[in-house]
Z-matrix of the N, CA and C atoms (Angstrom, degrees):
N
C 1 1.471
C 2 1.525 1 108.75
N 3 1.244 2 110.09 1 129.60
C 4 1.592 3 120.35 2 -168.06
C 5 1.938 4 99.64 3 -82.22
N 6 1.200 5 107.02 4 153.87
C 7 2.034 6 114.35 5 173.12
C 8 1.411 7 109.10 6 -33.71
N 9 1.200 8 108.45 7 -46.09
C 10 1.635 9 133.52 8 -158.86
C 11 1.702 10 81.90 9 -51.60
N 12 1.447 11 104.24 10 -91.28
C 13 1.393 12 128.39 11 -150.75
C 14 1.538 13 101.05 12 -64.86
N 15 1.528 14 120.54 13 -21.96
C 16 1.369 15 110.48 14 -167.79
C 17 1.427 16 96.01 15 -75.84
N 18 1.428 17 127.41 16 -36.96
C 19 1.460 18 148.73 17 -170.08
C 20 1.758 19 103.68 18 -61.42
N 21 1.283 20 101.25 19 -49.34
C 22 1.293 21 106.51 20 174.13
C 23 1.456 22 120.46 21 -60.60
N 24 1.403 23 114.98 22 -45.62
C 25 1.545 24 114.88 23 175.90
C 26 1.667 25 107.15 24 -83.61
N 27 1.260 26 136.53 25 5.35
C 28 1.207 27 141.35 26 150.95
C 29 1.510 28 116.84 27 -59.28
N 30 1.714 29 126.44 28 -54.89
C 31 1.165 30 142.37 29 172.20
C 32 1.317 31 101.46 30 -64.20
N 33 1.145 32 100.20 31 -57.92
C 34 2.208 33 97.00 32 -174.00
C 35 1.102 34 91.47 33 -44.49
N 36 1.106 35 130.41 34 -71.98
C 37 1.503 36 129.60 35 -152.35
C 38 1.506 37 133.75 36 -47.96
N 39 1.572 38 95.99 37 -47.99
C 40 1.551 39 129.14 38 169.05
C 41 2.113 40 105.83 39 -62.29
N 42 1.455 41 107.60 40 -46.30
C 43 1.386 42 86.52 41 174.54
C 44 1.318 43 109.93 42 -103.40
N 45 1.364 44 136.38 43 42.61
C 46 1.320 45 131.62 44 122.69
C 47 1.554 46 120.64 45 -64.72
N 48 1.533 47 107.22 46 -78.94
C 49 1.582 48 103.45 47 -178.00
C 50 1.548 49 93.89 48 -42.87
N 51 0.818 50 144.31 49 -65.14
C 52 1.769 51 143.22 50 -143.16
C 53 1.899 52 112.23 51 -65.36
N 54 1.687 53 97.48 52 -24.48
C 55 1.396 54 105.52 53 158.94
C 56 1.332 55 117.98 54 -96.02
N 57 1.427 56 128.27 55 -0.57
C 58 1.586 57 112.75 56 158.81
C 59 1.595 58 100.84 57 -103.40
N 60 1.235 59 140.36 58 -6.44
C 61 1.107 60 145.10 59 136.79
C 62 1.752 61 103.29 60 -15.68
N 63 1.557 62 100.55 61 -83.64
C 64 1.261 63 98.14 62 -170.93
C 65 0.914 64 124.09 63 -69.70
N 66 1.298 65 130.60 64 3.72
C 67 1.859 66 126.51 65 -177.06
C 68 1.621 67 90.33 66 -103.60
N 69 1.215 68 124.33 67 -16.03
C 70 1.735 69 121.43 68 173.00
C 71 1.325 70 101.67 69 -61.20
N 72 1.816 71 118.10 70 -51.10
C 73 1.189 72 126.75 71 -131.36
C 74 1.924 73 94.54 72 -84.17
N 75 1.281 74 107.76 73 -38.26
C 76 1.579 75 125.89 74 176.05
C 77 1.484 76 109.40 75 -52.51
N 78 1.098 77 110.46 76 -60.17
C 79 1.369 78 112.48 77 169.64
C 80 1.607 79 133.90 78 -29.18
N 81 2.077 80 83.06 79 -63.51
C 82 1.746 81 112.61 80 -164.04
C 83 2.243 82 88.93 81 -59.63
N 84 1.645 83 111.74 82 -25.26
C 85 1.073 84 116.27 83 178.48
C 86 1.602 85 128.27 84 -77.89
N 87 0.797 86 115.78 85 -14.30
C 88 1.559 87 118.16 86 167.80
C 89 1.652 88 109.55 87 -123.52
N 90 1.116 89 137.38 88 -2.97
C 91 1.453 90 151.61 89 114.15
C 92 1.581 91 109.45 90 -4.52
N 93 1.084 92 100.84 91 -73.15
C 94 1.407 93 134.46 92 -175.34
C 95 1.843 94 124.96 93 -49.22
N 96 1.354 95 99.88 94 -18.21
C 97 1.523 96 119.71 95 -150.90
C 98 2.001 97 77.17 96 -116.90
N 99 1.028 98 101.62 97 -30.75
C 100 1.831 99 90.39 98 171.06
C 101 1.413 100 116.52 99 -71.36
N 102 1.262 101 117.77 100 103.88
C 103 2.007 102 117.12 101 -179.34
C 104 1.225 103 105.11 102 -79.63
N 105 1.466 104 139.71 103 -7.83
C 106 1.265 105 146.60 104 154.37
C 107 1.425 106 136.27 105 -14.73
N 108 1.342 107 92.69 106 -37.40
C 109 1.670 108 126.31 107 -125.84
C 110 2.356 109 85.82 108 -90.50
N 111 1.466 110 98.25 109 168.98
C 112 1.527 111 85.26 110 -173.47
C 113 1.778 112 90.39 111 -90.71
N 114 1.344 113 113.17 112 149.32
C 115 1.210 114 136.88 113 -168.89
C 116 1.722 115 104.10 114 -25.01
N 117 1.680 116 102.47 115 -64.93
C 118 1.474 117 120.70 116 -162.34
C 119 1.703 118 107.84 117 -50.24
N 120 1.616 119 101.13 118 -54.31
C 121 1.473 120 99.39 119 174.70
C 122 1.815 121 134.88 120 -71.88
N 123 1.537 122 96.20 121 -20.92
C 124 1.417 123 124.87 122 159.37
C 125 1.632 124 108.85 123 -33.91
N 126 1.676 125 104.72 124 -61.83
C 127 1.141 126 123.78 125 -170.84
C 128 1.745 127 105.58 126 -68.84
N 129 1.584 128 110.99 127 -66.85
C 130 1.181 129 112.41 128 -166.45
C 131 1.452 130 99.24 129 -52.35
N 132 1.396 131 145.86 130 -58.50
C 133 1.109 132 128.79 131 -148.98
C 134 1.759 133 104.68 132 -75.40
N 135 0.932 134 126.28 133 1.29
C 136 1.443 135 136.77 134 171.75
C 137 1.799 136 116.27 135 -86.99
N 138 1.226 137 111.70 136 -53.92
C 139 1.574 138 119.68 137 169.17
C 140 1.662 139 116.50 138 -84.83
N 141 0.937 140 118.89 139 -18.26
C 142 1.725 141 109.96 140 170.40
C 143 1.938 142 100.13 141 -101.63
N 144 1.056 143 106.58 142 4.31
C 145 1.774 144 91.85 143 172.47
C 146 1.882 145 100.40 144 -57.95
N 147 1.321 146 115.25 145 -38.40
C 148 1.422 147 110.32 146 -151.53
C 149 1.776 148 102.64 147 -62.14
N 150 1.166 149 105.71 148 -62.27
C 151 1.953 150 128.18 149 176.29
C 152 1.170 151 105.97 150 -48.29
N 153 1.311 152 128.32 151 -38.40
C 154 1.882 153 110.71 152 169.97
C 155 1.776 154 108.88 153 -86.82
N 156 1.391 155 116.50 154 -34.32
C 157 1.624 156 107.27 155 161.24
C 158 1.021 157 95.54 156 -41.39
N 159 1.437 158 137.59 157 -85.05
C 160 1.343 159 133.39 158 -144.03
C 161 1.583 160 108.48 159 -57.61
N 162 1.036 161 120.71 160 -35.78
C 163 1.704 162 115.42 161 174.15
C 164 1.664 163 112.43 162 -66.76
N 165 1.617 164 96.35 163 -38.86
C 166 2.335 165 85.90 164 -175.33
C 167 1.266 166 91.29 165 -75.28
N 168 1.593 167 149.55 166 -4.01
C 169 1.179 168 118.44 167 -172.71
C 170 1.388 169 93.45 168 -105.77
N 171 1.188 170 147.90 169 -2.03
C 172 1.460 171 136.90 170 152.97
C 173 1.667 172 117.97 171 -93.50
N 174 1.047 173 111.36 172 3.41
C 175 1.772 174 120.52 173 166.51
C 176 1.583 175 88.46 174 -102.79
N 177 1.519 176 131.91 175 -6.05
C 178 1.718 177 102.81 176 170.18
C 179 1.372 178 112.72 177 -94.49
N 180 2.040 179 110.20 178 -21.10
C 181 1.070 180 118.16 179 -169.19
C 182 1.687 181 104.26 180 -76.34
N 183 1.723 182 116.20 181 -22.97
C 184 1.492 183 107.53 182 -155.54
C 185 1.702 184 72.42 183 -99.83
N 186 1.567 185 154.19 184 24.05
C 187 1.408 186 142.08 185 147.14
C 188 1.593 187 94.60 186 -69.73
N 189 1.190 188 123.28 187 -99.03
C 190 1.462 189 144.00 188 -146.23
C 191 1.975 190 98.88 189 -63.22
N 192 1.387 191 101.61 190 -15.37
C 193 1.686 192 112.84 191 158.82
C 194 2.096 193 120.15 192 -45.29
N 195 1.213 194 88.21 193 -37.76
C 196 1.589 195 118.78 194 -162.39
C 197 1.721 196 97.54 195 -64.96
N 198 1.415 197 106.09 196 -27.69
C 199 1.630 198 117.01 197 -154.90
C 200 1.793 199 92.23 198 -113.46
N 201 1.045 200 124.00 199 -14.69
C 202 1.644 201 115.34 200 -178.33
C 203 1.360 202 94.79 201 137.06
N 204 1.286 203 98.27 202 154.37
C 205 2.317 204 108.98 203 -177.82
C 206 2.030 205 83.71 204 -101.23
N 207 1.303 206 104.71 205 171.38
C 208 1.250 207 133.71 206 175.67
C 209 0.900 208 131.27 207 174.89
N 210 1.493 209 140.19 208 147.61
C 211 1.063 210 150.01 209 -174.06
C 212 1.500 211 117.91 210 -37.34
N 213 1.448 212 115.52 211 -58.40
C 214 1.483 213 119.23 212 -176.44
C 215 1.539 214 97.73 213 -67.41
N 216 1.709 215 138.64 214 -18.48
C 217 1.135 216 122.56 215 -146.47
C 218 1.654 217 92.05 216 -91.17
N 219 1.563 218 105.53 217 -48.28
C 220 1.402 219 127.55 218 164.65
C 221 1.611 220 114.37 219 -14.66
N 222 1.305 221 93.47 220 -98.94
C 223 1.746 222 116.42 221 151.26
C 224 1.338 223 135.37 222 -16.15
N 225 1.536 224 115.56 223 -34.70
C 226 1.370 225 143.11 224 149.21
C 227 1.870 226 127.33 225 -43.94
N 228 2.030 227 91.61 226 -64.66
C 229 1.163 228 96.19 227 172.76
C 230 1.692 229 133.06 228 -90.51
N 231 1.986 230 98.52 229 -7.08
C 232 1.290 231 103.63 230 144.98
C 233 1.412 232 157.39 231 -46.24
N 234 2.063 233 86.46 232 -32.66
C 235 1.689 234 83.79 233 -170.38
C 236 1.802 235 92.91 234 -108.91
N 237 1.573 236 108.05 235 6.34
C 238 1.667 237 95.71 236 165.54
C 239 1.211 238 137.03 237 -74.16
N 240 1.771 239 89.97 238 -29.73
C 241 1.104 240 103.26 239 178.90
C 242 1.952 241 118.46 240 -78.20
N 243 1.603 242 125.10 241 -38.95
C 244 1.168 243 116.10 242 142.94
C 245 1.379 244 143.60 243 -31.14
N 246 2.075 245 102.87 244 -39.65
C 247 1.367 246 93.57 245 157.28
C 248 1.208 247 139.74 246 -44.93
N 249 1.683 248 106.82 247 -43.12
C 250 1.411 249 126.63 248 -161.35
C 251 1.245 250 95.52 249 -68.68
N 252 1.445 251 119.99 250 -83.11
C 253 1.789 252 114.47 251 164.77
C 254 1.538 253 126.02 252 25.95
N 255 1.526 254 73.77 253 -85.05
C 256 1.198 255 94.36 254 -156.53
C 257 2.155 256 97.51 255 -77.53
N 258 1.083 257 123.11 256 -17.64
C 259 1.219 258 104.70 257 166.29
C 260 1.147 259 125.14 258 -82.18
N 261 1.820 260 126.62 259 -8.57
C 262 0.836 261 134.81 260 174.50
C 263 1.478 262 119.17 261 -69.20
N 264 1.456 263 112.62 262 -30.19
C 265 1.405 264 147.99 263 169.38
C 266 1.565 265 99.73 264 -52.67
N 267 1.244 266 104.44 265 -79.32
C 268 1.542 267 106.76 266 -174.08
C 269 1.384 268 122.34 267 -56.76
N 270 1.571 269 118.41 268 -26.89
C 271 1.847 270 118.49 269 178.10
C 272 1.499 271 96.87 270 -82.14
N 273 1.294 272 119.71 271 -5.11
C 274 1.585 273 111.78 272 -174.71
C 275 1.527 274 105.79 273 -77.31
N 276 1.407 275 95.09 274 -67.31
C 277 1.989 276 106.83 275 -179.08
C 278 1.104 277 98.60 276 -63.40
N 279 1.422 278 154.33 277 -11.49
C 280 1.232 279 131.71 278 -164.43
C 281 1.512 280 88.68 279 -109.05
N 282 0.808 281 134.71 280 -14.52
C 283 2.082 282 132.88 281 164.20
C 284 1.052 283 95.25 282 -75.22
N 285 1.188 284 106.88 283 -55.98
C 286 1.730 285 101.16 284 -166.14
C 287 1.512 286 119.44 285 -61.88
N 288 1.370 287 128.45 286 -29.87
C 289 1.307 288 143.65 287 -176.79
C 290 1.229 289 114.11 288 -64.18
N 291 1.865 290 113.76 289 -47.99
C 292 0.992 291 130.62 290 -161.38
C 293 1.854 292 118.64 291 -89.42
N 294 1.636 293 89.38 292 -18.53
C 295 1.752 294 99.81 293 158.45
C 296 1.519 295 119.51 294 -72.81
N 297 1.377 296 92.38 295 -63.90
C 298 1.702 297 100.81 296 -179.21
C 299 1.147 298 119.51 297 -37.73
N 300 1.731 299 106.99 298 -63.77
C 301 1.664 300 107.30 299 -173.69
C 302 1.948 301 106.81 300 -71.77
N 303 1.180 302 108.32 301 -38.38
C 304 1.507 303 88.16 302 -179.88
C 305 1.387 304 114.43 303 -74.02
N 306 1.414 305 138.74 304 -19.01
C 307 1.437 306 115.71 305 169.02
C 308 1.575 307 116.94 306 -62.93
N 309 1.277 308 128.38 307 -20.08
C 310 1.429 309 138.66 308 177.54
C 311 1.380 310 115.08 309 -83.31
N 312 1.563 311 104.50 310 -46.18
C 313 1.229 312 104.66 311 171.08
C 314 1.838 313 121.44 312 -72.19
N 315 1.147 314 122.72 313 -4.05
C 316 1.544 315 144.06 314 176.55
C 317 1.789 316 95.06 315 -81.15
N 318 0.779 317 111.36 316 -53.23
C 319 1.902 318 138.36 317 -153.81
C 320 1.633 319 80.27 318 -70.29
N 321 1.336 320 109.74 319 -59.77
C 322 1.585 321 95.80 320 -147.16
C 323 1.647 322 114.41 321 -99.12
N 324 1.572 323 110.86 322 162.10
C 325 1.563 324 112.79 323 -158.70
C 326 1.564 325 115.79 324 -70.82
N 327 1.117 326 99.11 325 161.01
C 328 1.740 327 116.17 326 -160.45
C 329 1.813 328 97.20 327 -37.89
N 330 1.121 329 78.24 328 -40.75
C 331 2.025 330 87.07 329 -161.71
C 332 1.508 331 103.94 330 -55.05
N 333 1.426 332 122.50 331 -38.69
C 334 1.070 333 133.33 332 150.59
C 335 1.822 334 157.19 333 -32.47
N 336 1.326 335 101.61 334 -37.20
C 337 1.240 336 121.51 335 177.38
C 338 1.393 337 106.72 336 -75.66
N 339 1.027 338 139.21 337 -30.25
C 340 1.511 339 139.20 338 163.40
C 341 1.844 340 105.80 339 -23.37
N 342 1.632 341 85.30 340 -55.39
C 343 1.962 342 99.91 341 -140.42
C 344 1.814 343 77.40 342 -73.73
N 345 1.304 344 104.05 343 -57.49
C 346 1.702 345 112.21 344 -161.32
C 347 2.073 346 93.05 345 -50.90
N 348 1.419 347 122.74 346 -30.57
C 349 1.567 348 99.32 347 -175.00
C 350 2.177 349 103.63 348 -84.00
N 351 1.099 350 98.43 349 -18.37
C 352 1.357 351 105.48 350 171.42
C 353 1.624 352 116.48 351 -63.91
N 354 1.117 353 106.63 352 -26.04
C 355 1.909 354 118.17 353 -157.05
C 356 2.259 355 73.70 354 -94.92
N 357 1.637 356 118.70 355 -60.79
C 358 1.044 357 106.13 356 168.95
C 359 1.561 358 139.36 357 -27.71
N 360 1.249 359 118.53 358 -54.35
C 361 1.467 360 135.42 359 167.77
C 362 1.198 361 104.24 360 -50.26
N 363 0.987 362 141.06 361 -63.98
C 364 1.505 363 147.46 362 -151.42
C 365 1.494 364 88.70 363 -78.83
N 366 1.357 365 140.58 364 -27.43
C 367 1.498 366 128.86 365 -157.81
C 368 1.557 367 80.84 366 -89.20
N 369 1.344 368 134.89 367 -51.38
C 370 1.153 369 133.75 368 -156.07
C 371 1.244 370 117.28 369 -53.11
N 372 1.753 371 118.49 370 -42.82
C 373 1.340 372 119.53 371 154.85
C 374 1.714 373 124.27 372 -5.91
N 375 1.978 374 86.13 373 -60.65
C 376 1.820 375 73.87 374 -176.70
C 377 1.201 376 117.33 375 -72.53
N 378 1.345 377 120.73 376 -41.21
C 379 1.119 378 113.48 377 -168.14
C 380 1.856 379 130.67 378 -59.17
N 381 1.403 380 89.28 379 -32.24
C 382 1.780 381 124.44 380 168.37
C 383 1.833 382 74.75 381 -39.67
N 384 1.704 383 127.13 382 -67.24
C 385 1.341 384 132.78 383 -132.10
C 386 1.772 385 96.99 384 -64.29
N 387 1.428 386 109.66 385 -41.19
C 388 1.595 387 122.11 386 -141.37
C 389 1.693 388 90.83 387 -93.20
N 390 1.651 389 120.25 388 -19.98
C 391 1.308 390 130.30 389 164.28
C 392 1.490 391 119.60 390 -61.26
N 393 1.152 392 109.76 391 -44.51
C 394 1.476 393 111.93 392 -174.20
C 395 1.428 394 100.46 393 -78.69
N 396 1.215 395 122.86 394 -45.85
C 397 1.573 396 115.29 395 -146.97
C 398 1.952 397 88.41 396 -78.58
N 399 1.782 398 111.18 397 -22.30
C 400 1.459 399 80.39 398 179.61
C 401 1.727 400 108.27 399 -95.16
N 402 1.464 401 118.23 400 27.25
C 403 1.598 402 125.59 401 -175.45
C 404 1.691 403 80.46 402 -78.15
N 405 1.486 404 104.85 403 -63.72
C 406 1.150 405 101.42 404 -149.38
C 407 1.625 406 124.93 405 -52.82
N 408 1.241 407 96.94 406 -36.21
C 409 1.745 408 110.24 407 -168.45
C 410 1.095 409 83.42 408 -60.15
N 411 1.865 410 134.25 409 -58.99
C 412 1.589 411 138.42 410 -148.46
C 413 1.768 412 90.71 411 -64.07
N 414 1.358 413 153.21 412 -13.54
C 415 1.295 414 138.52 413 -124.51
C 416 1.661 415 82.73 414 -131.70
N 417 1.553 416 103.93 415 -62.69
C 418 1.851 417 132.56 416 -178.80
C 419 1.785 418 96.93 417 -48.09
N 420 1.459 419 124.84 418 -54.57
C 421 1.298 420 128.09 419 -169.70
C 422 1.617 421 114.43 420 -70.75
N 423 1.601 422 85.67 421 -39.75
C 424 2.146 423 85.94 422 174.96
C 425 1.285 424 102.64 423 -52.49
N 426 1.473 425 109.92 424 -56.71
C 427 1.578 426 125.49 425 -142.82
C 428 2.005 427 94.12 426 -59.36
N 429 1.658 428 112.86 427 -51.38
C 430 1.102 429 109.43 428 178.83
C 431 1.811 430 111.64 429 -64.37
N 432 0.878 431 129.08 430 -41.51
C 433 1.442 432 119.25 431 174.70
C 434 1.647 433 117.75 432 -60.85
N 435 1.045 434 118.22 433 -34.85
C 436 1.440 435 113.70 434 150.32
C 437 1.016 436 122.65 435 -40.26
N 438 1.818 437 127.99 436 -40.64
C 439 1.930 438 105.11 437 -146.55
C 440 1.969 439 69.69 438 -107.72
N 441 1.563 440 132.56 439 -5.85
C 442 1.727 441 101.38 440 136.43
C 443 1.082 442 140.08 441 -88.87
N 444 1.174 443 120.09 442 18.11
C 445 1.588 444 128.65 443 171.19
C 446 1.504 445 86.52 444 -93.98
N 447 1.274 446 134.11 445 -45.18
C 448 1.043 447 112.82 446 -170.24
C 449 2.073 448 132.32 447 -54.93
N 450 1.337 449 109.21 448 -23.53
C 451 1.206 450 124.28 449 -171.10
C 452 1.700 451 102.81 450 -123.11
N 453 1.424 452 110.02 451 31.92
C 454 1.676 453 112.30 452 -177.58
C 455 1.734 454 94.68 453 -139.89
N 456 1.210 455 124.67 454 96.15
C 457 1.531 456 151.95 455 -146.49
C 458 1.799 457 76.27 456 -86.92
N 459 1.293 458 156.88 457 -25.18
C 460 1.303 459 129.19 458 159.74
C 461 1.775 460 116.40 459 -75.87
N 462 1.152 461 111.23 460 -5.00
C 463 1.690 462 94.15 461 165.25
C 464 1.834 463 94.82 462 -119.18
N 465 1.166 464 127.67 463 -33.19
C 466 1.638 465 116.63 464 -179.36
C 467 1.861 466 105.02 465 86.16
N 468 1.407 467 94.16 466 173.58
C 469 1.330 468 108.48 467 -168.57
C 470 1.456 469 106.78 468 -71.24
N 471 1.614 470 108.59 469 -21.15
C 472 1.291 471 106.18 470 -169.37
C 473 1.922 472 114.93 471 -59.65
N 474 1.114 473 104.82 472 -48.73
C 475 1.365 474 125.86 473 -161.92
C 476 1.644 475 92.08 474 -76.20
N 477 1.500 476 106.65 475 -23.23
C 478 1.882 477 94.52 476 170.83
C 479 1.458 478 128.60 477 -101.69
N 480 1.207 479 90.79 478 12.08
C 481 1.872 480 114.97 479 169.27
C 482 1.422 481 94.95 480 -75.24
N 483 1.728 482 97.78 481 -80.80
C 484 1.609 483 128.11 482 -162.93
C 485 1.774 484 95.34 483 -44.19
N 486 1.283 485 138.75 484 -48.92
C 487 1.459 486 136.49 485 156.12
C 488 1.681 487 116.57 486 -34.51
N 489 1.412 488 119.05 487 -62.86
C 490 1.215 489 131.30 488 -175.29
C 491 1.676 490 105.67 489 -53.44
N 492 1.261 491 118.02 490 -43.52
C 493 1.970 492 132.32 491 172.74
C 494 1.162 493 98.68 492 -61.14
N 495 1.788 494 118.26 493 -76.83
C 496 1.556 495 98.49 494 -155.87
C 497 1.220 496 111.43 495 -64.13
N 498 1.594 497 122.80 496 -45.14
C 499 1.519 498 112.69 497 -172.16
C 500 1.355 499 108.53 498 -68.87
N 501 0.964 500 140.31 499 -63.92
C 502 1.583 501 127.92 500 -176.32
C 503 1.474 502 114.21 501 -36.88
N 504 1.455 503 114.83 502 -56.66
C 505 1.713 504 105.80 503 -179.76
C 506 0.960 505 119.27 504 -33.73
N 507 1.611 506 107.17 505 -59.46
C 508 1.362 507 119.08 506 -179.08
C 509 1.631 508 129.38 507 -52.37
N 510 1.105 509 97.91 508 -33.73
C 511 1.845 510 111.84 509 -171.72
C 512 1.730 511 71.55 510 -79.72
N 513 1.197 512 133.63 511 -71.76
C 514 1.556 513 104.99 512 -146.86
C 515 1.009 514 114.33 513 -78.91
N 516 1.283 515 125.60 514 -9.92
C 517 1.371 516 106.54 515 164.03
C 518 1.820 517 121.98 516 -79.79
N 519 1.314 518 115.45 517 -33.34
C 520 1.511 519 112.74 518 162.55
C 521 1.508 520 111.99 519 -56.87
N 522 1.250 521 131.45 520 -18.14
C 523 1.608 522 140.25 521 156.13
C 524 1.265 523 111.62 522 -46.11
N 525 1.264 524 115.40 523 -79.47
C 526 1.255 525 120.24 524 165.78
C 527 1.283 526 147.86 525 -60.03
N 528 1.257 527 119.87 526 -19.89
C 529 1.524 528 123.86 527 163.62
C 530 1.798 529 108.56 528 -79.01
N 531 1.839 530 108.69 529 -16.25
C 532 1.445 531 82.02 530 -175.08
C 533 1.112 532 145.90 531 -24.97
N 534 1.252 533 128.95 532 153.86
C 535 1.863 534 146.58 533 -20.51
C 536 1.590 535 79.14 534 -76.68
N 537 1.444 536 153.31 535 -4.34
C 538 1.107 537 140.88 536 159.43
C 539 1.261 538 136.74 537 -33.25
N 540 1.641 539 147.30 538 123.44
C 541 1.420 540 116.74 539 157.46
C 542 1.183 541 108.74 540 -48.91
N 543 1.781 542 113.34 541 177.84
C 544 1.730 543 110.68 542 163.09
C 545 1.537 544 90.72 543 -83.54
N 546 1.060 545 121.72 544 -15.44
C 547 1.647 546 101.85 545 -159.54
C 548 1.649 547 98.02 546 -84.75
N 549 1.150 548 130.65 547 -45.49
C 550 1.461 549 125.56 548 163.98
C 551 1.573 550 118.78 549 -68.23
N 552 1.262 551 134.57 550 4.68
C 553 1.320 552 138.74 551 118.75
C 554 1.217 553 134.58 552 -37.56
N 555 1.236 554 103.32 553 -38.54
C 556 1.592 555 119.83 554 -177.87
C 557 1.893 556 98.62 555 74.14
N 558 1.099 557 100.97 556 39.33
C 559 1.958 558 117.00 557 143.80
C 560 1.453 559 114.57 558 -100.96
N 561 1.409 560 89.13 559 161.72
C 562 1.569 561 104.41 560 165.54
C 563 1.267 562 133.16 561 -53.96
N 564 1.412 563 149.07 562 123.46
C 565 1.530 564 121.14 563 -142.45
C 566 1.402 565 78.89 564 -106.22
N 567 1.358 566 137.75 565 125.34
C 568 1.366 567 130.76 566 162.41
C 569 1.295 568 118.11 567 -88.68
N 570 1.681 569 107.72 568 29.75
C 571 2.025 570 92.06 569 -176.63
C 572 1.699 571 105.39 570 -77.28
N 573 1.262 572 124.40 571 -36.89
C 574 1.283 573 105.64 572 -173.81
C 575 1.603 574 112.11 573 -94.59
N 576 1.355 575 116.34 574 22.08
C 577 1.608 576 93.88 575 133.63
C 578 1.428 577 126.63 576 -109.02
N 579 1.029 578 114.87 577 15.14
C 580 1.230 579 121.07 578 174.91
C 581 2.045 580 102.14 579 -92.33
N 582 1.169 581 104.48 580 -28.52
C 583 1.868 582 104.37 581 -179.12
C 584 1.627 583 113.21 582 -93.52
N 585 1.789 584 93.24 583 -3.73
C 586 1.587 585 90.53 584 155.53
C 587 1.712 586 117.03 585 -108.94
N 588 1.204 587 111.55 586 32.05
C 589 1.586 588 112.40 587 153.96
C 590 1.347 589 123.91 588 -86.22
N 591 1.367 590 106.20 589 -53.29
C 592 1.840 591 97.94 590 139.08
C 593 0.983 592 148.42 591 35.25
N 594 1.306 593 89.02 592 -110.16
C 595 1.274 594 136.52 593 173.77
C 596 1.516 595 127.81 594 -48.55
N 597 1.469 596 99.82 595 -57.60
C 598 1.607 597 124.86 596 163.58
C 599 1.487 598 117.92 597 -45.57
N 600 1.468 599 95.10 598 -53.15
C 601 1.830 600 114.08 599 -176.68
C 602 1.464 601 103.67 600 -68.06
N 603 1.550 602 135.45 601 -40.87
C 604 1.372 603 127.52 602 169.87
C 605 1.451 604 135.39 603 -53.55
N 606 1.904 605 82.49 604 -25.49
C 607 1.444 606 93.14 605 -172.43
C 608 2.082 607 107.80 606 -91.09
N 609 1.558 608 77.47 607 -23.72
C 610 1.775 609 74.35 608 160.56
C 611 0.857 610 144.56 609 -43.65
N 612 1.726 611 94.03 610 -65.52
C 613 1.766 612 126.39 611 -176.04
C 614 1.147 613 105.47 612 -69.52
N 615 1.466 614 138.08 613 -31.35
C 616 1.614 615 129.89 614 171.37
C 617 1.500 616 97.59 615 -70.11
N 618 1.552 617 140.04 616 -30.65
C 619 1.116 618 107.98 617 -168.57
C 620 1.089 619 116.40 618 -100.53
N 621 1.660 620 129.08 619 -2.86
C 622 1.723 621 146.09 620 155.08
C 623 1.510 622 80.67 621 -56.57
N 624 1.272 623 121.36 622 -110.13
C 625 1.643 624 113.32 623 -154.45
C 626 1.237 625 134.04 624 -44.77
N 627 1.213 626 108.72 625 11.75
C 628 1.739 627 120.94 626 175.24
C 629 1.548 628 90.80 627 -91.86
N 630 1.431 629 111.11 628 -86.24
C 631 1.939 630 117.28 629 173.04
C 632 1.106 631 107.51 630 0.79
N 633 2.034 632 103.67 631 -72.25
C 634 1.889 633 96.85 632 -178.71
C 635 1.221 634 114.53 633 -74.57
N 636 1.066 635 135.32 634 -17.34
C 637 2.037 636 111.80 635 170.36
C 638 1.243 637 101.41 636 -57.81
N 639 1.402 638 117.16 637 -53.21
C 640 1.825 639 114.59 638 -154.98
C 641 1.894 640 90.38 639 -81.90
N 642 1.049 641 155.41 640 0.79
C 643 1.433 642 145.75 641 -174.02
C 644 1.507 643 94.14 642 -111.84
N 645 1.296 644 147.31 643 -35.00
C 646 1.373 645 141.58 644 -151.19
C 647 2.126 646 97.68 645 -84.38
């Protein structure tokens, strides 16, 4: 097997797992939104969201890799991967916040719980902080993987529209509600259509590289 082709089945390879990556990662994300759930998995699907983001967004970079590297593509899988980070960041302290202070705040007398949900609020701040900054990268990174979907004839303009909508809504509306959610604004919260662009694109790219195995 010549560099060429070995290189080539290196990328194939990488944005397969990296597109069931992301259909894990979508999941582990609205998964997540069930408080139901038994504690352990509660947790795990909250702290490993960050480490499989970070893998579908380098199984999207080693897809559109296949077609030429570039600056915007670069730039793309830079700020996904910061997203991830940094959301991994934010489900961390915000578990962590929400143990600490509520076992104390459980513990301590009625007269009490006032101050301990007050000492709460104020923690939320940060976390509110470590949310946005990874909205944005997740919003900034769609938006750039779009305008290369846009000029990469296996995903089409369509999928770099549908990029240009969810992430932009979203960024402007987290613009505008600042330090606000939109949803405690009383806006539309557009994060989960923006975490089903994703989603869509994984399900693409597994079904482009399926076509070419079975057509070659």
């Amino acid at each position: 097997m010549n560099a060429t082709a070995s290189t080539t089945e290196y990328y194939t390879n990488f944005a397969k797992a990296g597109a069931i990556a992301g259909i894990i990662v979508v999941i582990m994300y609205f998964l997540s939104k069930i408080t139901a759930l038994p504690e352990g998995l509660y947790y795990g699907l909250h702290v490993f969201q960050g480490p499989v983001m970070v893998f579908s967004w380098m199984g999207m970079y080693a897809f559109f890799r296949l077609q030429g590297a570039s600056v915007v593509l670069t730039t793309a899988v830079v700020f996904g991967i910061v997203s991830a980070i940094s959301r991994m960041m934010f489900l961390v302290v915000q578990l962590n916040n929400l143990i600490f202070i509520g076992e104390y705040k459980d513990a301590a007398a009625p007269g009490l719980r006032e101050s301990w949900n007050n000492i709460l609020k104020g923690v939320f701040t940060v976390q509110n902080g470590l949310n946005i900054t990874s909205d944005i990268f997740l919003d900034l990174a769609i938006i750039l993987f779009g305008a290369v979907c846009w000029s990469d004839r296996r995903m089409g303009k369509m999928f770099a529209v549908s990029a240009f909508v969810a992430g932009g809504l979203h960024l402007v509306f987290k613009a505008y509600t600042f330090p606000k959610p939109p949803a405690t604004a009383g806006l539309f919260d557009a994060g989960p259509v923006a975490a089903m662009w994703p989603l869509f694109a994984a399900v693409w790219i597994l079904r482009d590289l399926y076509r070419k195995k079975h057509t070659i």
